[in-house]
DRENTORKOL-3810 file (N, C-alpha, C; in nm, 4 decimals):
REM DRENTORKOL-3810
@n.u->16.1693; n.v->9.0996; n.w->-4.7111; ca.u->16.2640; ca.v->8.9937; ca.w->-4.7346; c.u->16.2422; c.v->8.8836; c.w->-4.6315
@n.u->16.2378; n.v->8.7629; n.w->-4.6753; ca.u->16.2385; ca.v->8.6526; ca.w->-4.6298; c.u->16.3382; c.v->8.5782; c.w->-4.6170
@n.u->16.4286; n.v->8.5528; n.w->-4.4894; ca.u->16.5158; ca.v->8.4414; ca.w->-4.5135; c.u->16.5042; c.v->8.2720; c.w->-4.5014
@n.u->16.5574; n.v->8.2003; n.w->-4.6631; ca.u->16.5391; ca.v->8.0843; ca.w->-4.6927; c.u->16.6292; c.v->8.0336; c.w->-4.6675
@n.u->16.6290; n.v->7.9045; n.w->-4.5856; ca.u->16.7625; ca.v->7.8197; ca.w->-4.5406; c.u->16.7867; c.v->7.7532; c.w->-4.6578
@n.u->16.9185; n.v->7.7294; n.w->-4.6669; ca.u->17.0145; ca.v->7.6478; ca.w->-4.7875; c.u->17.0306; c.v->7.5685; c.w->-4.7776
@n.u->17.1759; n.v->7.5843; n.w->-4.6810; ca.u->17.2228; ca.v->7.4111; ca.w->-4.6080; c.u->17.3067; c.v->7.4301; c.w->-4.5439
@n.u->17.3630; n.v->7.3637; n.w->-4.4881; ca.u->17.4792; ca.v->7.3747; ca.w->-4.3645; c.u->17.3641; c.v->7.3775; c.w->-4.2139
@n.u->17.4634; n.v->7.4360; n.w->-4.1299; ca.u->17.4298; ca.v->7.4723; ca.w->-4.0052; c.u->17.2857; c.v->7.5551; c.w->-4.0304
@n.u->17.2152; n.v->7.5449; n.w->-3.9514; ca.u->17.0701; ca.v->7.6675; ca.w->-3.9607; c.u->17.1171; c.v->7.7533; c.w->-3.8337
@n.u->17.2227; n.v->7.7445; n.w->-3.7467; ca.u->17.2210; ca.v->7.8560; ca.w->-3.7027; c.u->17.3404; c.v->7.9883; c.w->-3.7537
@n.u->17.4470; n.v->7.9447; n.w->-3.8913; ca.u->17.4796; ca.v->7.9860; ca.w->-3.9489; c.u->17.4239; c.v->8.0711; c.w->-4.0607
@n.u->17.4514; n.v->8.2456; n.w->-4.0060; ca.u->17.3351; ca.v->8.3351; ca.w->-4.0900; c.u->17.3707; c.v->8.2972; c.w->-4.2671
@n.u->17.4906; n.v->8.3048; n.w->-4.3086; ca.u->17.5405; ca.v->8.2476; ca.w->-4.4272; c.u->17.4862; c.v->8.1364; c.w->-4.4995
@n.u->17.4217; n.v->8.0399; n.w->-4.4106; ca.u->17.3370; ca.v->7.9571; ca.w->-4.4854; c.u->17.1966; c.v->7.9669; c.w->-4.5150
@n.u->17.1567; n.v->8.1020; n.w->-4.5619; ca.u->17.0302; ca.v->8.1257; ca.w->-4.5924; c.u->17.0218; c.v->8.2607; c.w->-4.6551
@n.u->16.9616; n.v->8.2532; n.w->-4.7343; ca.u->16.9798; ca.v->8.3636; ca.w->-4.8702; c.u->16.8414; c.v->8.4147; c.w->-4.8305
@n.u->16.8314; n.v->8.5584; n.w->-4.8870; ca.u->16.6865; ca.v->8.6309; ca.w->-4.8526; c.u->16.6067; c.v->8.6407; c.w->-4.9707
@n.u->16.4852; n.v->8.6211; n.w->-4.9730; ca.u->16.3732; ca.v->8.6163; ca.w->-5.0827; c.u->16.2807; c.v->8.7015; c.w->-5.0637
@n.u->16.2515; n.v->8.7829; n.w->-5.1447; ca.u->16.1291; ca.v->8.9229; ca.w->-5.1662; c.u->16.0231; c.v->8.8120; c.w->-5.2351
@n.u->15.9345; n.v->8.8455; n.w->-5.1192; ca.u->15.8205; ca.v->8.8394; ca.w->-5.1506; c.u->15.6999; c.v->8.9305; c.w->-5.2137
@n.u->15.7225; n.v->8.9393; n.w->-5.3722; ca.u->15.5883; ca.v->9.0375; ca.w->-5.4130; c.u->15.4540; c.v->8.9177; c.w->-5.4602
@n.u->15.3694; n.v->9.0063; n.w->-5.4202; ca.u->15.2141; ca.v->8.9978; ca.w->-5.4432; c.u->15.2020; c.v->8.9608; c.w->-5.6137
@n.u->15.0481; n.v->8.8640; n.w->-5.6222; ca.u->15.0578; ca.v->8.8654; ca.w->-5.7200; c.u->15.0108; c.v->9.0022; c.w->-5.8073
@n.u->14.9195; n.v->9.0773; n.w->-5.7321; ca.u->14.8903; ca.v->9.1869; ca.w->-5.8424; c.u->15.0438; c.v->9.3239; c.w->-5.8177
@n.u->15.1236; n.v->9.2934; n.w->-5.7537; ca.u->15.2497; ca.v->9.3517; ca.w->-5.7695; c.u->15.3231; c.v->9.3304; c.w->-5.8804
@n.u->15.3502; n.v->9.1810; n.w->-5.9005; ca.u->15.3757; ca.v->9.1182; ca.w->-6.0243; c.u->15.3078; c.v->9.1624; c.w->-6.1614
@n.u->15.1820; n.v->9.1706; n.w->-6.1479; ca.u->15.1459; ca.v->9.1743; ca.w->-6.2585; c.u->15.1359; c.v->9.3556; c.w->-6.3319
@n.u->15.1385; n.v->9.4143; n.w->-6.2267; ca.u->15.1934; ca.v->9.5640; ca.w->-6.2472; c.u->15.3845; c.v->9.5695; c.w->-6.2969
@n.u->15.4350; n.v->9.4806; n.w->-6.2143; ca.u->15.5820; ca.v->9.4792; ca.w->-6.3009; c.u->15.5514; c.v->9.4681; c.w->-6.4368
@n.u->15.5027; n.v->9.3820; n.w->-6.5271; ca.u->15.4921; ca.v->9.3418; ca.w->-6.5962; c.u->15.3752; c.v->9.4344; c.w->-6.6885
@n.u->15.3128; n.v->9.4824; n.w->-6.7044; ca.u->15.2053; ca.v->9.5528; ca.w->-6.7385; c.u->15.2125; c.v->9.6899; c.w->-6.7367
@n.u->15.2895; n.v->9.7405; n.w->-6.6783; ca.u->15.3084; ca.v->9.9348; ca.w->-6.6463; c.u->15.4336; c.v->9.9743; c.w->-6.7896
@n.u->15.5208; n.v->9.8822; n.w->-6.7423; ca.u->15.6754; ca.v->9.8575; ca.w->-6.8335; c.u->15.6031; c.v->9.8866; c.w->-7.0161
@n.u->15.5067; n.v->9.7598; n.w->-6.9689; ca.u->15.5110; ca.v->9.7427; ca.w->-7.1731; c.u->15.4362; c.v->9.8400; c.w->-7.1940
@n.u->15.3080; n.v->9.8886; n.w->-7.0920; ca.u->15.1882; ca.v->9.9873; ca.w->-7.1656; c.u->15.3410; c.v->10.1578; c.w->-7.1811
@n.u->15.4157; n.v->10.1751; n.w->-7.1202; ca.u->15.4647; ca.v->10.2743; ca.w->-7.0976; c.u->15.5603; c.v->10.2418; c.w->-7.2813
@n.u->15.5713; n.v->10.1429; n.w->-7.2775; ca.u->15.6912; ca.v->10.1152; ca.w->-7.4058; c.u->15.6193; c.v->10.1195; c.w->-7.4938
@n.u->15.4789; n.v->10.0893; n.w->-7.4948; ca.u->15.4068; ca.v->10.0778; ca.w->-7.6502; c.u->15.3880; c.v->10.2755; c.w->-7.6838
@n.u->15.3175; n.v->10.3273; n.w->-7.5707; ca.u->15.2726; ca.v->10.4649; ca.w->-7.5680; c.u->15.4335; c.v->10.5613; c.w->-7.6642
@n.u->15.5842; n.v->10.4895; n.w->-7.5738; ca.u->15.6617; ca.v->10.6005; ca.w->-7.6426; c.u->15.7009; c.v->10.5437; c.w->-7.8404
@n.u->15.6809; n.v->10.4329; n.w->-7.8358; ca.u->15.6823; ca.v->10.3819; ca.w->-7.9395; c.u->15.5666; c.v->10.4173; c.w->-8.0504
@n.u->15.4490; n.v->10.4541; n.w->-7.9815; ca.u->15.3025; ca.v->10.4677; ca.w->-8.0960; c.u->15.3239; c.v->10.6089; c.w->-8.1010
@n.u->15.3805; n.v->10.6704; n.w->-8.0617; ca.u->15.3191; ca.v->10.8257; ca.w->-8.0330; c.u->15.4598; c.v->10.9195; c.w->-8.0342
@n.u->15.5729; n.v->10.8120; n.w->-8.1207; ca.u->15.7066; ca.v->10.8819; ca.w->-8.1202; c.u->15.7703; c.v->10.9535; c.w->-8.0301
@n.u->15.7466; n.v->10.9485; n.w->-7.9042; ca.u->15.7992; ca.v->11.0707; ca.w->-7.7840; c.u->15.9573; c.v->11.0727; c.w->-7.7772
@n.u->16.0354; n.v->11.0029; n.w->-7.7942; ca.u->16.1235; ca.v->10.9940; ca.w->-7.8087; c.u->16.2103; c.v->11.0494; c.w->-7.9061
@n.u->16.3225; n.v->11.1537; n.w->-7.9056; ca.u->16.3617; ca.v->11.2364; ca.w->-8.0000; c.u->16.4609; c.v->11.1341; c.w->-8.0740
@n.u->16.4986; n.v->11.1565; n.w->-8.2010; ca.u->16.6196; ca.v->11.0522; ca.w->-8.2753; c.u->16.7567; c.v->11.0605; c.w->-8.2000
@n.u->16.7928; n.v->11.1351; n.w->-8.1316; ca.u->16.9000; ca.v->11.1485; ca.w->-8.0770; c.u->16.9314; c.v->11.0032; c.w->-7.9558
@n.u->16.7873; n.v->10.9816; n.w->-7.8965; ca.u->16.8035; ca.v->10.8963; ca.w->-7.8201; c.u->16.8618; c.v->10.7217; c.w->-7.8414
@n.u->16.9443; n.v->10.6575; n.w->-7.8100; ca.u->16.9496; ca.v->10.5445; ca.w->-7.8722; c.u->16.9498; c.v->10.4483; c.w->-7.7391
@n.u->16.9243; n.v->10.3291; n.w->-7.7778; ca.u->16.9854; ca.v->10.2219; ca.w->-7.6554; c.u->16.8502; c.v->10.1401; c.w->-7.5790
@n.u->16.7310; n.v->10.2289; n.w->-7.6456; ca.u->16.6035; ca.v->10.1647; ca.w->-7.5488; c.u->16.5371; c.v->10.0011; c.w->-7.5949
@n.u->16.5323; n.v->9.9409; n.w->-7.5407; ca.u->16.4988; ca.v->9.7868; ca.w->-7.5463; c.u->16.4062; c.v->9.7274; c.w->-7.4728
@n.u->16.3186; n.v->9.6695; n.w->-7.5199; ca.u->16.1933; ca.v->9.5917; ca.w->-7.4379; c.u->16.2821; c.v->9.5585; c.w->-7.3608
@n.u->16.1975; n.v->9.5738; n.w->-7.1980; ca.u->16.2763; ca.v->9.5494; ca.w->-7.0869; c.u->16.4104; c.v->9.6354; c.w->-7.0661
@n.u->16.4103; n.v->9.7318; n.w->-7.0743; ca.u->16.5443; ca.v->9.8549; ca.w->-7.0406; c.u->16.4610; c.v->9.8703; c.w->-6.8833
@n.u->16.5888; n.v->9.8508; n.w->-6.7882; ca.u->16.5871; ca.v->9.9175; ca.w->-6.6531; c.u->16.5821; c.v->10.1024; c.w->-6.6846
@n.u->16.5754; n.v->10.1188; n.w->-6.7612; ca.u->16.6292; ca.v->10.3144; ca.w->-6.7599; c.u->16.4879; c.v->10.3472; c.w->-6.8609
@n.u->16.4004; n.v->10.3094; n.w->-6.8273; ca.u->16.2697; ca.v->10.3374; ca.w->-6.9449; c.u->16.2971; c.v->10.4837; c.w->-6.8821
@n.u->16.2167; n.v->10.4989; n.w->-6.7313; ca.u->16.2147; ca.v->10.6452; ca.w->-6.6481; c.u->16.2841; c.v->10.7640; c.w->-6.6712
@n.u->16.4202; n.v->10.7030; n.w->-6.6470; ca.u->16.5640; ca.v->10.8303; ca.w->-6.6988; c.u->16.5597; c.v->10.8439; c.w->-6.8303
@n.u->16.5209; n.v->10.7350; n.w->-6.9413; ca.u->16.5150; ca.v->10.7931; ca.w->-7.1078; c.u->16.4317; c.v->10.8896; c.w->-7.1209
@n.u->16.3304; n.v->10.8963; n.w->-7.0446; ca.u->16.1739; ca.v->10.9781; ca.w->-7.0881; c.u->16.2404; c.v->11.1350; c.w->-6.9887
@n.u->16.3021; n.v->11.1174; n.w->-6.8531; ca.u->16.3259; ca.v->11.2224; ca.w->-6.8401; c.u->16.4577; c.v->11.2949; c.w->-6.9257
@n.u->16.6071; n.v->11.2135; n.w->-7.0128; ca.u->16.6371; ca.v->11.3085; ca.w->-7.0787; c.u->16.6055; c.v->11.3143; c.w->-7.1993
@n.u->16.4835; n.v->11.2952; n.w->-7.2231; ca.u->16.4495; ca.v->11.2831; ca.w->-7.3653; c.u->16.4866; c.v->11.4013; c.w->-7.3940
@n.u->16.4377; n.v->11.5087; n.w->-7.3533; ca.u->16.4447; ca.v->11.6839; ca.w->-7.4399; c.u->16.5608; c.v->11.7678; c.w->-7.3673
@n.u->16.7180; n.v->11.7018; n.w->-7.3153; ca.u->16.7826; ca.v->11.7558; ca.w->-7.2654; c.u->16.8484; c.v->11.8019; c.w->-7.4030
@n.u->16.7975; n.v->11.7855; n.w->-7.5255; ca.u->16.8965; ca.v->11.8345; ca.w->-7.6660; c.u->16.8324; c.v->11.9633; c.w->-7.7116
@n.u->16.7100; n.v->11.9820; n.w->-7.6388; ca.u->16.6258; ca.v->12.0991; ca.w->-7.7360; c.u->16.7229; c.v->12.2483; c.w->-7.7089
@n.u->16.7406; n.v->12.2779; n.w->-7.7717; ca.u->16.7986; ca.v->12.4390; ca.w->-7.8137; c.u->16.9571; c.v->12.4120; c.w->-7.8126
@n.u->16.9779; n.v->12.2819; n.w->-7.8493; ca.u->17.1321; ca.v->12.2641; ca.w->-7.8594; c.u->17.2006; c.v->12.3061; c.w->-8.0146
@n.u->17.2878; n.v->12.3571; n.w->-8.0539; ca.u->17.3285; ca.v->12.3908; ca.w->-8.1619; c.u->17.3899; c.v->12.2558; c.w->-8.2893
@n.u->17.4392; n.v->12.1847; n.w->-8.2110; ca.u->17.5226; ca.v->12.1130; ca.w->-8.2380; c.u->17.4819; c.v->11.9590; c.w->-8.2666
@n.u->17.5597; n.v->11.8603; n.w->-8.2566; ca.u->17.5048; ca.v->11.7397; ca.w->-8.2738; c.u->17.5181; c.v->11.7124; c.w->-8.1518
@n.u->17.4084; n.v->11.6201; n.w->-8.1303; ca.u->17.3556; ca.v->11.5475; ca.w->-7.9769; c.u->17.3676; c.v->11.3972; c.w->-7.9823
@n.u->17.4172; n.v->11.2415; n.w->-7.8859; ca.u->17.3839; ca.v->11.1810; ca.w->-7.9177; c.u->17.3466; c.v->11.1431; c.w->-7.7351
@n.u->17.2180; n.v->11.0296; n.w->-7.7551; ca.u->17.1952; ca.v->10.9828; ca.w->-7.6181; c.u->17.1993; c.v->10.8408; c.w->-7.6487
@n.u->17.3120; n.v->10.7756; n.w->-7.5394; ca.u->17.2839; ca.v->10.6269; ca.w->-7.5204; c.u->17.2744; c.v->10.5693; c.w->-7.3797
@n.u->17.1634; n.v->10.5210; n.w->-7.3428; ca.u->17.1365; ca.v->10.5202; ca.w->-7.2051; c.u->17.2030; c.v->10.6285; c.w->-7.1181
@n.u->17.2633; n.v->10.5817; n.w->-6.9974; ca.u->17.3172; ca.v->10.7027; ca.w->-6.9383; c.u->17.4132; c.v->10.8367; c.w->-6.9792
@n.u->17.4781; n.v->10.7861; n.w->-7.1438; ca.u->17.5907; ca.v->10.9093; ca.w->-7.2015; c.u->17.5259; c.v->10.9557; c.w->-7.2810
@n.u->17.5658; n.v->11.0969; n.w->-7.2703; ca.u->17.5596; ca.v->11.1707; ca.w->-7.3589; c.u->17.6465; c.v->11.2337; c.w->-7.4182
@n.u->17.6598; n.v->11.2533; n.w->-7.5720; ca.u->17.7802; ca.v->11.3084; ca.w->-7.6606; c.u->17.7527; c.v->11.3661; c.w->-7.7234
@n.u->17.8234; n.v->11.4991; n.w->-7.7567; ca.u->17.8195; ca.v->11.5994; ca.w->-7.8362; c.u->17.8987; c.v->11.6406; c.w->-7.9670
@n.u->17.9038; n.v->11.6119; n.w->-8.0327; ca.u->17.9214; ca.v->11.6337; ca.w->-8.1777; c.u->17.9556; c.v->11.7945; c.w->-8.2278
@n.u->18.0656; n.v->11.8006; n.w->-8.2908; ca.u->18.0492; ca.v->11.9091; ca.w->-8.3667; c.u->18.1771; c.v->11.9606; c.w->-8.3685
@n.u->18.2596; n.v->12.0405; n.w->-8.4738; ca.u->18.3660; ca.v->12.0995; ca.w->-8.4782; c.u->18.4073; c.v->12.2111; c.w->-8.4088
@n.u->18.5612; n.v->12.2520; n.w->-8.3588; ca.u->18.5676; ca.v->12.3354; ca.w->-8.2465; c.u->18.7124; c.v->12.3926; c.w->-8.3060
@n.u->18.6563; n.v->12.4698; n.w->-8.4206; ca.u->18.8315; ca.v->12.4861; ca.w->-8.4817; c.u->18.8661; c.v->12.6209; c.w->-8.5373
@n.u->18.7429; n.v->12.6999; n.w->-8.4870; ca.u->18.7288; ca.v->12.8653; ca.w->-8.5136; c.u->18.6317; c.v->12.8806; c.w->-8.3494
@n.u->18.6574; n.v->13.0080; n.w->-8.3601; ca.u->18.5723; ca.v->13.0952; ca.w->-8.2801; c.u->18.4753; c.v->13.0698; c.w->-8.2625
@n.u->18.4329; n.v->13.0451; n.w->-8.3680; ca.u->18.2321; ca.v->13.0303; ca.w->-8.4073; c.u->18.2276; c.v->12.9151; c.w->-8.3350
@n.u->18.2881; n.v->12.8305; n.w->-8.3485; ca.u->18.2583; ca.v->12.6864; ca.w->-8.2666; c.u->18.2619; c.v->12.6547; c.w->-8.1532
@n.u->18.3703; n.v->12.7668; n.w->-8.0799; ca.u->18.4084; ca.v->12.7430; ca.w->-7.9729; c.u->18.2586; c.v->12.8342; c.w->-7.8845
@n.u->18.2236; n.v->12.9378; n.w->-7.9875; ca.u->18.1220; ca.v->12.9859; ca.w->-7.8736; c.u->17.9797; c.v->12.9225; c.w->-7.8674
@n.u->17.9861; n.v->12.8615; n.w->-7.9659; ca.u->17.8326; ca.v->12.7538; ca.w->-7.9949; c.u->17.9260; c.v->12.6330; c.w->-7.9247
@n.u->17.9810; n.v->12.5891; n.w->-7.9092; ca.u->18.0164; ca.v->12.5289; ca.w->-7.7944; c.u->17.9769; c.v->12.5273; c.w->-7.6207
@n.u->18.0648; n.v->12.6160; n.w->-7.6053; ca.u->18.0246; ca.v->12.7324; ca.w->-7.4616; c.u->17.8900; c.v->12.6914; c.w->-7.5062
@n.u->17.7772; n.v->12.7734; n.w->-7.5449; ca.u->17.6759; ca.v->12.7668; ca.w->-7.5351; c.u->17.5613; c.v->12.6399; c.w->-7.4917
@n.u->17.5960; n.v->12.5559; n.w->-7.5728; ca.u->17.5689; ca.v->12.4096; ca.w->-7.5618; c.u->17.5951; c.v->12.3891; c.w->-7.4250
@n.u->17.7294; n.v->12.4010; n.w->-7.3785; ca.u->17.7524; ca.v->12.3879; ca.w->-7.2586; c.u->17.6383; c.v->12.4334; c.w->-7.1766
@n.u->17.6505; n.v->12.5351; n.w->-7.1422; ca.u->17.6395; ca.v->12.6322; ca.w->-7.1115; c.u->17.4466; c.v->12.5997; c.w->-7.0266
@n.u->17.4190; n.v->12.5600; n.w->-7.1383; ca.u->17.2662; ca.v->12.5085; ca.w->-7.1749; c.u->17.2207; c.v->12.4073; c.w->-7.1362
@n.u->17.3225; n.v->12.3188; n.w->-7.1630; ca.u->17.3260; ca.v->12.1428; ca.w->-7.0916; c.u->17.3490; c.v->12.1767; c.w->-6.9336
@n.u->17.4230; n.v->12.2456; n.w->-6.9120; ca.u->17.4514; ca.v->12.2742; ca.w->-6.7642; c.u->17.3415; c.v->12.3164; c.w->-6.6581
@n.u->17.2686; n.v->12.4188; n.w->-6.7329; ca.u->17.1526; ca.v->12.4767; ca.w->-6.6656; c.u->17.0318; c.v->12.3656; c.w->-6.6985
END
């Protein structure tokens, strides 16, 4: 970080805002890692249907890809939107309540 004077006083720290300086081949890795990573989950479907919310330019590319398969062996309905996740499904007998638990149970571990 670089601090850039504004205006006012220059010996007033308040009058000067800080600026990151990245490189240009830093830059051009921002820009270049993001899309090759977005085309790959897009060509090659990695992404389960459950997932929703991903957008050219999503800050959460990383965290989508790691909960992509937090639904596998779930009983029930799954939904992912960026950081939430929701679970679906009726809970109005026994049967539900223990495929419930389970889900839980599963998501937890």
């Amino acid at each position: 970080m670089i601090p850039i004077y504004k205006k006012g006083m220059r010996e007033d720290p308040g009058n000067y805002r800080p600026v990151s300086l990245t490189s240009v081949p830093g830059k051009l890795r921002e820009k270049i890692i993001p899309g090759a990573i977005e085309r790959h989950l897009k060509d090659n479907a990695v992404l389960r249907h459950s997932q929703h919310g991903i957008t050219k330019g999503s800050k959460g590319f990383l965290f989508d890809i790691f909960i992509n398969d937090l639904d596998a062996g779930i009983e029930c309905t799954i939904s992912k939107f960026a950081d939430d996740t929701k679970r679906g499904g009726a809970v109005d007998c026994l049967k539900g309540q223990e495929a419930l638990q389970r889900d839980l149970n599963r998501l937890d571990h």
